[in-house]
Biopython code that builds the backbone (N, CA, C, O; Angstrom):
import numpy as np
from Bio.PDB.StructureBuilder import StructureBuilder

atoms = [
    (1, "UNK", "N", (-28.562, -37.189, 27.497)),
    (1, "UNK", "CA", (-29.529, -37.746, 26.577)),
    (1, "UNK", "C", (-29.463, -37.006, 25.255)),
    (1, "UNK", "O", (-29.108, -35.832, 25.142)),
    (2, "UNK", "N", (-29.872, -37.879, 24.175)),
    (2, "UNK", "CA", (-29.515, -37.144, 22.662)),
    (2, "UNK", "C", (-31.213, -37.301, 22.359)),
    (2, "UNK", "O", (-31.959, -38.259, 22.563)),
    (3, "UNK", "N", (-31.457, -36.082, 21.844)),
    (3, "UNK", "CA", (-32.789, -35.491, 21.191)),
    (3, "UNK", "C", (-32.888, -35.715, 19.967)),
    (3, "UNK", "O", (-32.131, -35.131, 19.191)),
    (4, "UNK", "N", (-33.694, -36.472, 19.580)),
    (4, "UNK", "CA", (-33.237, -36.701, 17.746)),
    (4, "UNK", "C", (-34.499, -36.691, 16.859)),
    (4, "UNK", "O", (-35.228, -37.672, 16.709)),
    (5, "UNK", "N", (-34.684, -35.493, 16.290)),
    (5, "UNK", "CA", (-36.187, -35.770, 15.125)),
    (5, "UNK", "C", (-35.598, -35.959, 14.032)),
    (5, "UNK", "O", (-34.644, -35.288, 13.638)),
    (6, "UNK", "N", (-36.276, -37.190, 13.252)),
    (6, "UNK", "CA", (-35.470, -38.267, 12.374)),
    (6, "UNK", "C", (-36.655, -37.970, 10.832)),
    (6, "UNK", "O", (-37.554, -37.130, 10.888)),
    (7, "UNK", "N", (-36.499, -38.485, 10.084)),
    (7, "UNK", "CA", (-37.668, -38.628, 8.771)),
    (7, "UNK", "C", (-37.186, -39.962, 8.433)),
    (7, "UNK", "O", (-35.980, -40.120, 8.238)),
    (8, "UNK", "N", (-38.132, -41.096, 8.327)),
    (8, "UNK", "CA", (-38.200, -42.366, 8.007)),
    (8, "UNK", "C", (-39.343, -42.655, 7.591)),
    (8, "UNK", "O", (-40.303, -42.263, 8.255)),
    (9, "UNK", "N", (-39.608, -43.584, 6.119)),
    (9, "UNK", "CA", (-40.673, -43.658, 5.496)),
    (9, "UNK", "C", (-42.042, -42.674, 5.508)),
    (9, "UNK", "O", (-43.194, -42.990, 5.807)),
    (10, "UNK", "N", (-41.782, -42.038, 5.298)),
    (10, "UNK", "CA", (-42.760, -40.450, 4.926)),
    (10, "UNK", "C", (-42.966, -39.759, 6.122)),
    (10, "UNK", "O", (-43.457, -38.630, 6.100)),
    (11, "UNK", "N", (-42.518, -40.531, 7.579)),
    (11, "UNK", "CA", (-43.019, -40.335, 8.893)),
    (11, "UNK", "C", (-42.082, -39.603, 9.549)),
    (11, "UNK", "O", (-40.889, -39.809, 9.329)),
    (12, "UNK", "N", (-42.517, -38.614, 10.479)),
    (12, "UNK", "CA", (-41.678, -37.551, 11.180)),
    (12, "UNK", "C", (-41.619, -38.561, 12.535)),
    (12, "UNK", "O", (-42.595, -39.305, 12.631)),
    (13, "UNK", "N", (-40.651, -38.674, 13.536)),
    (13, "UNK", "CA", (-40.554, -39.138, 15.125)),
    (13, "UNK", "C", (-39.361, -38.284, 15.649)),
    (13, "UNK", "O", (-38.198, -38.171, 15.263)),
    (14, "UNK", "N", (-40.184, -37.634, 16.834)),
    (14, "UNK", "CA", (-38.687, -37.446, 17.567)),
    (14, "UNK", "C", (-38.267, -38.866, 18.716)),
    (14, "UNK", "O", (-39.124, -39.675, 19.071)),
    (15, "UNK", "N", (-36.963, -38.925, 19.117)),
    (15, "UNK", "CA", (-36.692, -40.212, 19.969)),
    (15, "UNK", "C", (-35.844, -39.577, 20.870)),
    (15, "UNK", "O", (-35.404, -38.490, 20.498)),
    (16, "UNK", "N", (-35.447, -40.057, 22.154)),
    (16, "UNK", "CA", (-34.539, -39.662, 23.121)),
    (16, "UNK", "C", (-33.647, -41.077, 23.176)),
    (16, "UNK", "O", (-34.153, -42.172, 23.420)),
    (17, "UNK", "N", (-32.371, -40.878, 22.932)),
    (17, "UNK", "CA", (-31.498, -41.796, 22.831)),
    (17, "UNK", "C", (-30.429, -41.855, 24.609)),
    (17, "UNK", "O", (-29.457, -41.115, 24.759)),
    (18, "UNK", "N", (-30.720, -42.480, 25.307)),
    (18, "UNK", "CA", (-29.555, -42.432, 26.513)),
    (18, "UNK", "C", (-28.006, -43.227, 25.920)),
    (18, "UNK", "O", (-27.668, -44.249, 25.322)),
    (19, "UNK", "N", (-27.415, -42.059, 26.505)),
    (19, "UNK", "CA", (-25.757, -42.817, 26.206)),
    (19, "UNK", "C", (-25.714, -44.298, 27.035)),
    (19, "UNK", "O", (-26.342, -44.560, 28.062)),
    (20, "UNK", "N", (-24.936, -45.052, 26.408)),
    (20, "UNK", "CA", (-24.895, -46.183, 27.136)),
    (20, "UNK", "C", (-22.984, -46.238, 27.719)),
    (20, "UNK", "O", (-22.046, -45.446, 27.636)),
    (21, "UNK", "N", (-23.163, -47.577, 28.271)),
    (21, "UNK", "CA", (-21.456, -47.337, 27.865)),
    (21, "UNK", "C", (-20.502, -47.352, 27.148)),
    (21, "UNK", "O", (-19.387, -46.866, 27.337)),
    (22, "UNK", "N", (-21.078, -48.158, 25.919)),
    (22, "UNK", "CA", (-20.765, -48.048, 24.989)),
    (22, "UNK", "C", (-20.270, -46.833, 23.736)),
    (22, "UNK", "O", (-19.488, -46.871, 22.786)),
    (23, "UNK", "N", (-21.292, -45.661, 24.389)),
    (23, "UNK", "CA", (-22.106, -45.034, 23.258)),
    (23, "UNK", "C", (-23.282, -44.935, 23.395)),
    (23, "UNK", "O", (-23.919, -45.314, 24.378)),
    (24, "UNK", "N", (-23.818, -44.278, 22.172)),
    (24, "UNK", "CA", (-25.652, -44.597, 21.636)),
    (24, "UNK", "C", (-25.751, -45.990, 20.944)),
    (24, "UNK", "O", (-26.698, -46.772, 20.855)),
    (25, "UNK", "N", (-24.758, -46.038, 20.585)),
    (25, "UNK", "CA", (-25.256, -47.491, 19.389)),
    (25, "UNK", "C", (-25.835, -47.812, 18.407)),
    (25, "UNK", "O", (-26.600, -48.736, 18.132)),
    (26, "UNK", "N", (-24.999, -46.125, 17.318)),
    (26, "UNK", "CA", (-25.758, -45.859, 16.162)),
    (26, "UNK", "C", (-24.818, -45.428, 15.500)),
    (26, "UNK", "O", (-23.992, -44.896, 16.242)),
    (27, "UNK", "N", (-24.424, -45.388, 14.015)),
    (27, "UNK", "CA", (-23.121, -45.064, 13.205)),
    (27, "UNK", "C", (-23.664, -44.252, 12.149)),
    (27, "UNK", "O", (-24.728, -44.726, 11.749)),
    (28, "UNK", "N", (-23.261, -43.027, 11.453)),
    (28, "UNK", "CA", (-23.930, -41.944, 10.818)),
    (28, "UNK", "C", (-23.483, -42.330, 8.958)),
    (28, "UNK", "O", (-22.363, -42.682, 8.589)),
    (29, "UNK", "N", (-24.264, -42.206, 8.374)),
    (29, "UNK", "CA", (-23.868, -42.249, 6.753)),
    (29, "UNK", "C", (-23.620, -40.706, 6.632)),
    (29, "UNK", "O", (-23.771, -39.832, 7.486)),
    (30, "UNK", "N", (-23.184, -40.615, 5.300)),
    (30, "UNK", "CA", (-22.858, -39.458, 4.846)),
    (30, "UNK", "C", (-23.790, -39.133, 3.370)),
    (30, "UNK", "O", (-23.358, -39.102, 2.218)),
    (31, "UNK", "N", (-24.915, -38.955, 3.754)),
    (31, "UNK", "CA", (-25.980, -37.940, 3.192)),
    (31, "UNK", "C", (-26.576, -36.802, 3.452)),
    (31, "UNK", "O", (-26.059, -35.964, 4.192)),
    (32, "UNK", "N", (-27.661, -36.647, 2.911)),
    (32, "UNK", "CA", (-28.276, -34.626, 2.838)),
    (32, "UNK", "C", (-29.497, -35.346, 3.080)),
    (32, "UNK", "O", (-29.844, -36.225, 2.291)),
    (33, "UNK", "N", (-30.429, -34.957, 4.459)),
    (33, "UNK", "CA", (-29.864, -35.301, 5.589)),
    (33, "UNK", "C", (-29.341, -36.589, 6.474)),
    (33, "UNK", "O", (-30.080, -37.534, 6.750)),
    (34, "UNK", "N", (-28.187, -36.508, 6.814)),
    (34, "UNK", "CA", (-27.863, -37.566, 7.011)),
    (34, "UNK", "C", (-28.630, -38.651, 7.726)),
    (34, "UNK", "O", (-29.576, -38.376, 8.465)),
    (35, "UNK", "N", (-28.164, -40.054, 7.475)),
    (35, "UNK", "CA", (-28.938, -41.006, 7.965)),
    (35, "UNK", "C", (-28.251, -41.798, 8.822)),
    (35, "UNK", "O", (-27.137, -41.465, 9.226)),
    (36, "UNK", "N", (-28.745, -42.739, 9.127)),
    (36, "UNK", "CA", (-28.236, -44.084, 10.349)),
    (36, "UNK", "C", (-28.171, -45.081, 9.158)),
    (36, "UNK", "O", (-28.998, -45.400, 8.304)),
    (37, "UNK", "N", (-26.767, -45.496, 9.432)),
    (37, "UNK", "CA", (-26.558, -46.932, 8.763)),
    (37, "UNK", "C", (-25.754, -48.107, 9.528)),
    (37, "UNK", "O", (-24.932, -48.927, 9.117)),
    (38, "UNK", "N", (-26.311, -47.866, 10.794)),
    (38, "UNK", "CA", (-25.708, -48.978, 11.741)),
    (38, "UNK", "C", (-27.018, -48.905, 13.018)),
    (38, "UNK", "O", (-27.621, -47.844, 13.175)),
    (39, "UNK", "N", (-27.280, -49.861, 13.682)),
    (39, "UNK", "CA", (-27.635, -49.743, 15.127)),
    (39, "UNK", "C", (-27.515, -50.903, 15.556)),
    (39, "UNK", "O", (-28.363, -51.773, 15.360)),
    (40, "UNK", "N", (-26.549, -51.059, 16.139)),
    (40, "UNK", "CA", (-26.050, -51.461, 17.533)),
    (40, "UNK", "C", (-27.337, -52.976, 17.950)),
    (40, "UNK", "O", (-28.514, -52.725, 18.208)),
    (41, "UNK", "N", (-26.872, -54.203, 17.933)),
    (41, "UNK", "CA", (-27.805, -54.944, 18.197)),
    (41, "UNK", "C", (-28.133, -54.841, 20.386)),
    (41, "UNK", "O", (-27.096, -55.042, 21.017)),
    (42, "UNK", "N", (-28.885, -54.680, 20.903)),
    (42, "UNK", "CA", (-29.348, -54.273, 22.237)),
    (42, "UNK", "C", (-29.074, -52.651, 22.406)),
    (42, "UNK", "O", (-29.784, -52.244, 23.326)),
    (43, "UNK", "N", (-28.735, -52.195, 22.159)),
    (43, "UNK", "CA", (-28.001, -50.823, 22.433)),
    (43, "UNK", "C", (-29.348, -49.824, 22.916)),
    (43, "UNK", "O", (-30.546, -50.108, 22.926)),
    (44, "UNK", "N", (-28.879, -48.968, 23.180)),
    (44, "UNK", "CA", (-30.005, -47.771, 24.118)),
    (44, "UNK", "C", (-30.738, -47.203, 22.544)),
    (44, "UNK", "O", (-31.962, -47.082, 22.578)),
    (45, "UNK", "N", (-29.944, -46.817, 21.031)),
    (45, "UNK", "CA", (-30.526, -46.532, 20.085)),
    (45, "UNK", "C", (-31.393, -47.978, 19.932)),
    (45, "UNK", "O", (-32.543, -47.892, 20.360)),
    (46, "UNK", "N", (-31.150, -48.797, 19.590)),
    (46, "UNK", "CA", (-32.039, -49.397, 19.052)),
    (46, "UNK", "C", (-33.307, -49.530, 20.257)),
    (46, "UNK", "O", (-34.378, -49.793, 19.711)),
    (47, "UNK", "N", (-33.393, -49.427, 21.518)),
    (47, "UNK", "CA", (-34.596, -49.977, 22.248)),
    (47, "UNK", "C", (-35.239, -48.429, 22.198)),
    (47, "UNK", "O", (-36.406, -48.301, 22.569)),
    (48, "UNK", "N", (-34.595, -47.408, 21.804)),
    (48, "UNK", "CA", (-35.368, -46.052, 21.411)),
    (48, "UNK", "C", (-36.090, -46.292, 20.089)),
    (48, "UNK", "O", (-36.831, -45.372, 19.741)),
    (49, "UNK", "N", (-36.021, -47.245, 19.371)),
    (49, "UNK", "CA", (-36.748, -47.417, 18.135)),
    (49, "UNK", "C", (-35.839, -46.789, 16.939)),
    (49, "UNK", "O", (-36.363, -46.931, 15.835)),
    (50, "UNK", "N", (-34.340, -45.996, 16.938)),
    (50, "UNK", "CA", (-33.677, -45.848, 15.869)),
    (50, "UNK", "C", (-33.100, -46.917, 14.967)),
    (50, "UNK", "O", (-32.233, -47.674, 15.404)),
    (51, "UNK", "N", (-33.618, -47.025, 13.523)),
    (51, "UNK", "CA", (-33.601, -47.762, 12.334)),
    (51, "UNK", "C", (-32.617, -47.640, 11.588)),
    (51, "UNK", "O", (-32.253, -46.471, 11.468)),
    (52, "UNK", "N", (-31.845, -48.624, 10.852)),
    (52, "UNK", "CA", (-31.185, -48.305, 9.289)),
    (52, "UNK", "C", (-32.072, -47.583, 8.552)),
    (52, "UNK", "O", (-33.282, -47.774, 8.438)),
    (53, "UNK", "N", (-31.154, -46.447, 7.888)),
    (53, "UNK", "CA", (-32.172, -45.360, 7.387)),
    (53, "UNK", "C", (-33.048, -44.197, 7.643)),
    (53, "UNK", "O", (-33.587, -43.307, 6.987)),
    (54, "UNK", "N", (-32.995, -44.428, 8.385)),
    (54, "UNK", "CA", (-33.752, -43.013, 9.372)),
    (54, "UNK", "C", (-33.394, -42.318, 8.768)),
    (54, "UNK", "O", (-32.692, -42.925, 7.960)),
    (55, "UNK", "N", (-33.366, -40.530, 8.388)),
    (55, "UNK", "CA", (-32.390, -39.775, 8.165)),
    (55, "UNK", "C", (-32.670, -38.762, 9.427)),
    (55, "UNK", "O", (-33.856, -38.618, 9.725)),
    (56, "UNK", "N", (-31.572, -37.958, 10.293)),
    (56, "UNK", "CA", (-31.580, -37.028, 11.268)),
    (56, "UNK", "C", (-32.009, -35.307, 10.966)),
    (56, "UNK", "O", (-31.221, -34.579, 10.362)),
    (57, "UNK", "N", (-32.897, -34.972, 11.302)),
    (57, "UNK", "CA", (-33.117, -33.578, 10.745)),
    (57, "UNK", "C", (-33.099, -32.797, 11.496)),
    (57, "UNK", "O", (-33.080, -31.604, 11.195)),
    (58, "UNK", "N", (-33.100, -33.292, 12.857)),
    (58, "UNK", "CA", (-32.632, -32.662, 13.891)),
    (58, "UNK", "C", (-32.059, -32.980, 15.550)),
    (58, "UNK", "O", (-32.458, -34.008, 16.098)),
    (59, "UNK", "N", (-31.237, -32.164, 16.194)),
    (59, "UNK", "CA", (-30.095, -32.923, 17.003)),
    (59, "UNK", "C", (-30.476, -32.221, 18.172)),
    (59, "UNK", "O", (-30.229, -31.043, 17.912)),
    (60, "UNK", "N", (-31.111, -32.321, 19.733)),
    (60, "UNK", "CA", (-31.370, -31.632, 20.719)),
    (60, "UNK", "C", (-31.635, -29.640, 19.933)),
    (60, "UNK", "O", (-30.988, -28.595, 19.998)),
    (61, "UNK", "N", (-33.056, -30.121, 19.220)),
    (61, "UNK", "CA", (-33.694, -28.641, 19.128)),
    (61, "UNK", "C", (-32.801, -27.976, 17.417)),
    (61, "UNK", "O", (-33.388, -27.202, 16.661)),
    (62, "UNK", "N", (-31.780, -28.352, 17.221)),
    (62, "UNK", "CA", (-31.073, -27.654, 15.863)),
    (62, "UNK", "C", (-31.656, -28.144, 14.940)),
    (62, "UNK", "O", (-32.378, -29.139, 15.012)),
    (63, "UNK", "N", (-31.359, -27.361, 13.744)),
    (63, "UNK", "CA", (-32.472, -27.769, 12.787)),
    (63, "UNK", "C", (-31.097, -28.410, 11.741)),
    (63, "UNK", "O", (-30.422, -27.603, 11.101)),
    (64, "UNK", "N", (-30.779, -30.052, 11.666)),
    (64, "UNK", "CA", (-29.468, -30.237, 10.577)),
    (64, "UNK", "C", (-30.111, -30.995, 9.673)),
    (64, "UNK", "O", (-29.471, -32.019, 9.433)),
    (65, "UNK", "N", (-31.193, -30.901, 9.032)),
    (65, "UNK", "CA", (-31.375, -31.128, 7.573)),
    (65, "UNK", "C", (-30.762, -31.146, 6.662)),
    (65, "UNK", "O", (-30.932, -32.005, 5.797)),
    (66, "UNK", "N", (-29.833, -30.175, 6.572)),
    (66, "UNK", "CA", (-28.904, -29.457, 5.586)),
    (66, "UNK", "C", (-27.439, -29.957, 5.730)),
    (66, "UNK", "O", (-26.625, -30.049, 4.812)),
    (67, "UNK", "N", (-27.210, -30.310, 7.240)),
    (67, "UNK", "CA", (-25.605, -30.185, 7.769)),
    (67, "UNK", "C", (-25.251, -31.423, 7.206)),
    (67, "UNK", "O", (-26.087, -32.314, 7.058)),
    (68, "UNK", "N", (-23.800, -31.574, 6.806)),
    (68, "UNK", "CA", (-23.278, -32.320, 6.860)),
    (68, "UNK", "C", (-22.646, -33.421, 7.843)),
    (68, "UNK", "O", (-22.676, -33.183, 9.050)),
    (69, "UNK", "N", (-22.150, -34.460, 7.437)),
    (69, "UNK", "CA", (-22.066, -35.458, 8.308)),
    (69, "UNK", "C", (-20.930, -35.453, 9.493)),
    (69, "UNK", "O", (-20.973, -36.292, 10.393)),
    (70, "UNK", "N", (-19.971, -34.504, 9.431)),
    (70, "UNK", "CA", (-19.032, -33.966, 10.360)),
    (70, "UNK", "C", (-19.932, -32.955, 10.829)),
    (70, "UNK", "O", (-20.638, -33.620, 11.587)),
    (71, "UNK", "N", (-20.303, -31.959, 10.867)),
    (71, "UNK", "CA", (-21.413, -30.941, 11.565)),
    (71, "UNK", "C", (-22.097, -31.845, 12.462)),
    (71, "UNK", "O", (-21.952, -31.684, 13.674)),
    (72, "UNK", "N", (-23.006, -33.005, 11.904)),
    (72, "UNK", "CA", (-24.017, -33.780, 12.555)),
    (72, "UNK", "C", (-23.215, -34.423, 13.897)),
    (72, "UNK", "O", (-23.494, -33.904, 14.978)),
    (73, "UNK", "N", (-22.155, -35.613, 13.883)),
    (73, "UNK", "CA", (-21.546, -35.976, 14.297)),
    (73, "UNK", "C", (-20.940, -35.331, 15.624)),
    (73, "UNK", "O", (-20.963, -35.754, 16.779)),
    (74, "UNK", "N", (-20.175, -33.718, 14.873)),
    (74, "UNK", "CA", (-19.862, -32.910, 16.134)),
    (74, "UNK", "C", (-20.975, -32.528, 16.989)),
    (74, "UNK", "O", (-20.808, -32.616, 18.206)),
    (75, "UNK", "N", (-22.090, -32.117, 16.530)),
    (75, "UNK", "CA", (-23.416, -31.927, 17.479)),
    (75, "UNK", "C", (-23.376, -32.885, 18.365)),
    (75, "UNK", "O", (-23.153, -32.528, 19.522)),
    (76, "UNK", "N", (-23.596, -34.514, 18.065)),
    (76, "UNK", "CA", (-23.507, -35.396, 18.800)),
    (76, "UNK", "C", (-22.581, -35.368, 20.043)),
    (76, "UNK", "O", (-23.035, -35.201, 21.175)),
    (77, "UNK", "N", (-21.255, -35.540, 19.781)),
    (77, "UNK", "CA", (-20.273, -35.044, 20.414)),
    (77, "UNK", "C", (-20.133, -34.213, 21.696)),
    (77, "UNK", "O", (-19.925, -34.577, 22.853)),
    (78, "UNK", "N", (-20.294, -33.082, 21.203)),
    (78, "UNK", "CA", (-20.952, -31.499, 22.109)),
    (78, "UNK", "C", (-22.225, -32.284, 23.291)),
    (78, "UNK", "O", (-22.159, -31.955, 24.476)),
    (79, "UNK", "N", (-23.237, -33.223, 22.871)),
    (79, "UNK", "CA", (-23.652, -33.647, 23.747)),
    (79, "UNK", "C", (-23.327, -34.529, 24.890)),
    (79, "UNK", "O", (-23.914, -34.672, 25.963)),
    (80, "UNK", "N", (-22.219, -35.109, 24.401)),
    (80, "UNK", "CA", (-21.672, -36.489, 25.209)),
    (80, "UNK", "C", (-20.969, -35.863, 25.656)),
    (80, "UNK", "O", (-20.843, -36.361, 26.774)),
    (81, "UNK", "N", (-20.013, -34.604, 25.575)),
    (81, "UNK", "CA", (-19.556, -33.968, 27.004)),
    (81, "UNK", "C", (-20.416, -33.090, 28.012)),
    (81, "UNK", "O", (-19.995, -32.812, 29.135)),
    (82, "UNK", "N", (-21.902, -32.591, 27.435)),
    (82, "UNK", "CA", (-22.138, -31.605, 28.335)),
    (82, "UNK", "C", (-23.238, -32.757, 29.438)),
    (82, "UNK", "O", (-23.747, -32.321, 30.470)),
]
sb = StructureBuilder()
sb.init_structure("model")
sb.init_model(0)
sb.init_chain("A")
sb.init_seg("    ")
for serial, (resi, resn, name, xyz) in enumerate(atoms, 1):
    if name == "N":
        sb.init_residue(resn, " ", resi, " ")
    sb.init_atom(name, np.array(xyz, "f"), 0.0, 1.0, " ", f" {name:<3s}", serial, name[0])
structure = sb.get_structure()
C-alpha cells in the first residue's frame, strides 16, 4: 500500500492507494511539489479519491515537498517492491 499526504485546493488529505494490477493508476508531473497529472479511469488511485493536481508532499511518512520528480517516483518504486 502507498501512503500519500497530498495538498489540493488549500486542503491537506492523507490517502492509502492499493497497487492494483495494473499499478496505482496515477502518472507524476514534474513540479515543486510534485503533482498528479493523470488518474487512471476505475483504478485503486482514483476510488482512493486521488485528483489531477493534487500535489504529493509526502510518500509512506517522508517528507518530499521539496524532492524532485525522479526522487518522488523512486520512493514510489521502493514501495512496489517491498
Amino acid at each position: 500500500m502507498l501512503y500519500l499526504l497530498l495538498f489540493s485546493l488549500s486542503l491537506i488529505s492523507q490517502l492509502t492507494v492499493t497497487r492494483g494490477s495494473s499499478g496505482f493508476g496515477f502518472s507524476l508531473s514534474d513540479q515543486t511539489p510534485v503533482g498528479i497529472c493523470h488518474v487512471d479511469s476505475d483504478s485503486s488511485a482514483e476510488r482512493a479519491g486521488l485528483r489531477v493536481g493534487d500535489r504529493i508532499i509526502e510518500v509512506q511518512g517522508e517528507d518530499l515537498s521539496n524532492a524532485d520528480m525522479k526522487h518522488v517516483a523512486a520512493i514510489i518504486r521502493l514501495v512496489i517492491i517491498t
